[in-house]
N, C-alpha and C positions, 0 to 999 in steps of 0.2 A: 428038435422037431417032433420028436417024438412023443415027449411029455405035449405040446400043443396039442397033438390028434388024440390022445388018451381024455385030457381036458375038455374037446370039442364034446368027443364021445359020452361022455359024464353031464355035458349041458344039456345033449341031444336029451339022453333019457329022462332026465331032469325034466326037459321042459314038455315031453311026453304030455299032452289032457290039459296044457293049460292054455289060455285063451290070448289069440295072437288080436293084436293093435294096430291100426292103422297110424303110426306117429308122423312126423315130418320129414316126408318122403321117402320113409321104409316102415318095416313092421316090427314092432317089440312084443317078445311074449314074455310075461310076469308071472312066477310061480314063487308066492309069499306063502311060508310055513312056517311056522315056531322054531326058532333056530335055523333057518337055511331060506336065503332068498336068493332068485335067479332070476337076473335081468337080459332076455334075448334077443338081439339085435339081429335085422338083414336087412341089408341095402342103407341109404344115408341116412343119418341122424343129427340133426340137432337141438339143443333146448332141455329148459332143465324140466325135472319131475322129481317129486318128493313122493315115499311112501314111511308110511307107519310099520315096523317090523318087531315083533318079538323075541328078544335076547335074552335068554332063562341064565344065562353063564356071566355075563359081564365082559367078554372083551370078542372083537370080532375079528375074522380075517376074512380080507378083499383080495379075491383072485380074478383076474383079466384077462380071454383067452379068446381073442381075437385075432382074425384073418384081413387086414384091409389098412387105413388110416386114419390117422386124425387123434380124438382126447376126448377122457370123461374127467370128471372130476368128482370125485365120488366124496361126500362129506357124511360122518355118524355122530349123531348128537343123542346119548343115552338118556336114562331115563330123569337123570335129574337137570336137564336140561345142557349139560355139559360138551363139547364136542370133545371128541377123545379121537375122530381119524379127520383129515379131510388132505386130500394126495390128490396130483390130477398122473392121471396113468395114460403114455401117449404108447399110439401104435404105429408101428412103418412096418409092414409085411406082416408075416407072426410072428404076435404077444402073447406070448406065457409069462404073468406077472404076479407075484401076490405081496400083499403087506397085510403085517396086524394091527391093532387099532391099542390104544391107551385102554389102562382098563379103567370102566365104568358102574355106571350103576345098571344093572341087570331090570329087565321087562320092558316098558314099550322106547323102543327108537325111534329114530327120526333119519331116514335113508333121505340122502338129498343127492342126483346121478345128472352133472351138469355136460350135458354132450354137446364138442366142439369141431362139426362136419368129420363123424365116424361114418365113415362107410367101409361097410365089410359084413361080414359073418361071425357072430361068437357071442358070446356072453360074459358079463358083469357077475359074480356071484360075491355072496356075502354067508358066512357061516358063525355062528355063536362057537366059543372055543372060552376055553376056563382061563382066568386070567394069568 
């Protein structure tokens, strides 16, 4: 439980300045950076969205750290077009979850985040890590 609040606490700041969305039937805030994206959920979600991310290292790790229920399905297609993760990550109360992805080819990705009625609190994150 406690690794969960530490997790929330790290999205919180994270997601700190960056611009909240009004998605399908809640809000996501998206904070995309060179190596580290943060995908912020509150309230329901579903439906997929694709973003373009920057991977300087080659291989990524997806951490999950939500309060609520339901499923994302989080897929990463690197640069050479390859998919090296795609997991769908469920939640029942608190998820504190992470996996790594296959290593890939390093610079623009392909985040694909297929949400299946998540309702809760927390965030999706993706971080570049050396293979």
């Amino acid at each position: 439980m406690r690794t969960f609040w530490v997790l929330a606490l790290a999205t919180s700041v994270a997601l700190a300045g960056c611009t909240l969305s009004q998605g399908e039937g809640g809000q996501a805030g998206v904070s995309n950076t060179r190596d580290n994206f943060v995908y912020g959920v509150q309230g329901a979600k579903s439906g997929t969205e694709s973003h373009e991310w920057e991977n300087t290292k080659g291989a990524g790790v997806v951490r999950l750290a939500v309060q609520g229920s339901g499923s994302v399905r989080v897929k990463m297609v690197d640069a050479a077009g390859e998919t090296v993760f795609d997991k769908t990550l469920t939640v029942l109360g608190q998820a504190a979850q992470e996996a790594k992805s296959a290593t890939g080819k390093a610079g623009k990705w392909r985040l694909t985040f297929t949400f299946s009625n998540l309702n809760g609190q927390g965030a999706v994150s993706v971080r570049a890590v050396d293979p």
